[in-house]
Residue frames relative to the residue before (quaternion, step in Angstrom):
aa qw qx qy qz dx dy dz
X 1.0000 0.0000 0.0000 0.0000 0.00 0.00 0.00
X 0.0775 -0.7707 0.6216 0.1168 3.49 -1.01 0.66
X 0.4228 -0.7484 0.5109 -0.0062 3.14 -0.69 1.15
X 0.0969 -0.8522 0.5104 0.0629 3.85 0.68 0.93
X 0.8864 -0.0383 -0.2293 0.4004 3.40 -1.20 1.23
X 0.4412 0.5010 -0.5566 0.4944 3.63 1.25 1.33
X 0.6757 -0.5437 0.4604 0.1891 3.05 -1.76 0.68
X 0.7689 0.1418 -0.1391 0.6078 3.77 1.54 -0.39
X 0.2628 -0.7102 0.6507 0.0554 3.19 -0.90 1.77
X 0.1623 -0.6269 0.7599 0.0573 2.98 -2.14 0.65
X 0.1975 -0.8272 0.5259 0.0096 3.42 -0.60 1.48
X 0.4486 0.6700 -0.3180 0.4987 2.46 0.08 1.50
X 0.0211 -0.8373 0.3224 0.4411 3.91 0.11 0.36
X 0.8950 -0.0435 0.0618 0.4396 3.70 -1.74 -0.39
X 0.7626 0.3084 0.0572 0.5658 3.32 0.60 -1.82
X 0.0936 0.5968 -0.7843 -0.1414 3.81 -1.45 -0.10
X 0.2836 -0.6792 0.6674 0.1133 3.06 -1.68 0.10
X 0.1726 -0.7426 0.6222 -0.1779 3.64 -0.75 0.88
X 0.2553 -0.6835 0.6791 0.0809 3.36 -1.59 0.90
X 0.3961 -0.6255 0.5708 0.3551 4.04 -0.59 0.20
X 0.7165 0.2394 -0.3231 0.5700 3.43 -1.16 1.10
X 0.8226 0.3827 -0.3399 0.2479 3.86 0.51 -0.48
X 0.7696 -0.2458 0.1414 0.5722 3.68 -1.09 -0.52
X 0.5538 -0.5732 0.5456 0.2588 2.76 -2.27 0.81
X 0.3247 -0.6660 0.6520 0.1609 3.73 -1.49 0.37
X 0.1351 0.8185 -0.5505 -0.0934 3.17 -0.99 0.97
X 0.5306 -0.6628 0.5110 0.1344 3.28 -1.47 1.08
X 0.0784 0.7094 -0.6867 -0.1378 3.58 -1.13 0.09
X 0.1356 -0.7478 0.6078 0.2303 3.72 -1.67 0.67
X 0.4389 -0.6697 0.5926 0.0881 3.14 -1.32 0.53
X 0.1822 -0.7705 0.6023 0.1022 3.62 -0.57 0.99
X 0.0680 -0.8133 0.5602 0.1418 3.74 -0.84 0.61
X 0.8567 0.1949 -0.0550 0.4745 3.47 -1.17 0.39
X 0.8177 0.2251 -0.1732 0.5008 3.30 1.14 0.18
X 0.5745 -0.6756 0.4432 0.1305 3.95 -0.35 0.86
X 0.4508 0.6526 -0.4137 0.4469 4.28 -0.01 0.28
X 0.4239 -0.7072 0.5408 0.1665 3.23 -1.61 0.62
X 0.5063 -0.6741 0.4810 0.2405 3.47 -1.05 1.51
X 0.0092 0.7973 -0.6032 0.0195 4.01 -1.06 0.50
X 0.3290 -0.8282 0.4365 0.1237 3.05 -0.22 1.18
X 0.0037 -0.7350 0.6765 0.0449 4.31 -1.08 0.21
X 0.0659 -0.7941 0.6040 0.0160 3.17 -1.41 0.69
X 0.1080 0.7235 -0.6806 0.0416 3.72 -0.59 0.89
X 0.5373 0.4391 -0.5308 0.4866 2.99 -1.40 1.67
X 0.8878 -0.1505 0.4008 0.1690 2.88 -1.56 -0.06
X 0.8463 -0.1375 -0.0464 0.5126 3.97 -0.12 0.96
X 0.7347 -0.5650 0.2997 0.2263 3.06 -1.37 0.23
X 0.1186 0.8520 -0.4868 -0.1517 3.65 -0.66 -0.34
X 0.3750 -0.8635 0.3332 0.0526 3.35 -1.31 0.67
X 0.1039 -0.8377 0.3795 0.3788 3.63 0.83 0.90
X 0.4544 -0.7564 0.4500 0.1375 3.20 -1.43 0.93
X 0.3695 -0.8170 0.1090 0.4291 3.11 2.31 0.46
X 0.5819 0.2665 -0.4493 0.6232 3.68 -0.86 0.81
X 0.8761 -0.0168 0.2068 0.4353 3.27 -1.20 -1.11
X 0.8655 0.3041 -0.1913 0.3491 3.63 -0.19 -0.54
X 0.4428 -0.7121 0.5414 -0.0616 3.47 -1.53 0.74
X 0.0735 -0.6802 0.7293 0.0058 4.02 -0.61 0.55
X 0.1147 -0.6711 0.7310 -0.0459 3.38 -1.06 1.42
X 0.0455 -0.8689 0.4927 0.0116 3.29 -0.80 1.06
X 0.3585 -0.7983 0.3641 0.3189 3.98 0.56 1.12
X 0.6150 -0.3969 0.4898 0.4737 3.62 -1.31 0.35
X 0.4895 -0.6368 0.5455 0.2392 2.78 -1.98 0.30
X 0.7706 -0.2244 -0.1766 0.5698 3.13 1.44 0.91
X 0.2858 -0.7196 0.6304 0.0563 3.53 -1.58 0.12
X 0.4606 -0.6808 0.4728 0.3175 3.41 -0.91 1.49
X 0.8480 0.1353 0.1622 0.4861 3.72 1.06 -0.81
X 0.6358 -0.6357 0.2560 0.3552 3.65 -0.80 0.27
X 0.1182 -0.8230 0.5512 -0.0703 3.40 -0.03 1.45
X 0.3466 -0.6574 0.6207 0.2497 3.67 -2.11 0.10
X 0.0807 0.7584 -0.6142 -0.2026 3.38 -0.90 -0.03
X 0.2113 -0.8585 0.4005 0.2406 3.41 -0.33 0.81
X 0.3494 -0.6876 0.5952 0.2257 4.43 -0.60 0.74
X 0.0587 -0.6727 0.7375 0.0083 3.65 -1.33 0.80
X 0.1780 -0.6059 0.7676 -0.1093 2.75 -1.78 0.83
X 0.2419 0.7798 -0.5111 0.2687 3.71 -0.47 1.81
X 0.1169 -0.7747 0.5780 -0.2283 3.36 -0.74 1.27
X 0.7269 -0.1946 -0.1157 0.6483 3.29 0.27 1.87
X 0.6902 -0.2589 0.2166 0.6401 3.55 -0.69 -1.62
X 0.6878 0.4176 -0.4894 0.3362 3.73 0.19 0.45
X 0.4067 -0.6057 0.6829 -0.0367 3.05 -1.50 1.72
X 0.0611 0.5871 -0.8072 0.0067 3.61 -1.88 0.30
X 0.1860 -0.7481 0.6370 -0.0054 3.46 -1.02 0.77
X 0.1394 0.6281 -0.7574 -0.1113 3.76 -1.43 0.68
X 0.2987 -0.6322 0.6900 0.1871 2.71 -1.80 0.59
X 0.3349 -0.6844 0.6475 0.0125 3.01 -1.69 1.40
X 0.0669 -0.7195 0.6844 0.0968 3.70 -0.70 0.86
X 0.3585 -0.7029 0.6026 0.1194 3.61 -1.16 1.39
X 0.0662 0.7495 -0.6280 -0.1988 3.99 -0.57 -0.13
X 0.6351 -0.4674 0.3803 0.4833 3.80 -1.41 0.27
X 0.5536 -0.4880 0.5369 0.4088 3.56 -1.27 -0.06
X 0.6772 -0.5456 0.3751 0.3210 3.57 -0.94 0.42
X 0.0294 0.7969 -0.5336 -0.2815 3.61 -0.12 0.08
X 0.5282 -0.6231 0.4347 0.3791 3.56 -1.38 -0.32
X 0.2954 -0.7287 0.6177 -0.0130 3.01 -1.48 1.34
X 0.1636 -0.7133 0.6759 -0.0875 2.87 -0.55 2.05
X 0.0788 -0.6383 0.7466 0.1703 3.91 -1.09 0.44
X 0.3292 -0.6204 0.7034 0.1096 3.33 -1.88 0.61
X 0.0326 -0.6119 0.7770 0.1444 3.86 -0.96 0.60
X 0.1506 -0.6809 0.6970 0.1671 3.02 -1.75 0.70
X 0.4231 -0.6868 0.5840 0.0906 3.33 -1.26 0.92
């Protein structure tokens, strides 16, 4: 998410999207005009990993009964940027049965 005329970008846009069980997304912020260390928070669903300085590896659950959010911050004194990550189940297989 980039955040236009704040001092802390998230690269990255508004929304991601994610399957449970699949690859990780990673994020990096950017501080402008202003100097400070980036700290990452998650609430939701999976895990995540700062990738130090600026960036972040969000890794989804290894599954979900159902479509869920988890949402990644990105904060550096009082300023905060937020994406939200929507998780969906993993596909399952769809067997059909004809009876005869």
């Amino acid at each position: 998410m980039r955040l236009r005329g704040a001092p802390l970008h998230l690269h990255h846009t508004r929304r991601a999207t994610v399957v449970a069980g699949g690859s990780s997304v990673s994020f990096t912020a950017t501080l402008v005009d202003t100097n400070g260390l980036v700290s990452w928070t998650l609430t939701g669903p999976g895990t995540f990993n700062p990738l130090g300085g600026s960036g972040a590896l969000y890794a989804p659950p290894a599954s979900v009964p159902s479509p869920t959010d988890a949402t990644l911050s990105a904060s550096s004194g009082t300023l905060v940027a937020h994406v939200t990550i929507g998780v969906n189940p993993t596909p399952g297989i769809t067997r059909t049965f004809t009876t005869r």
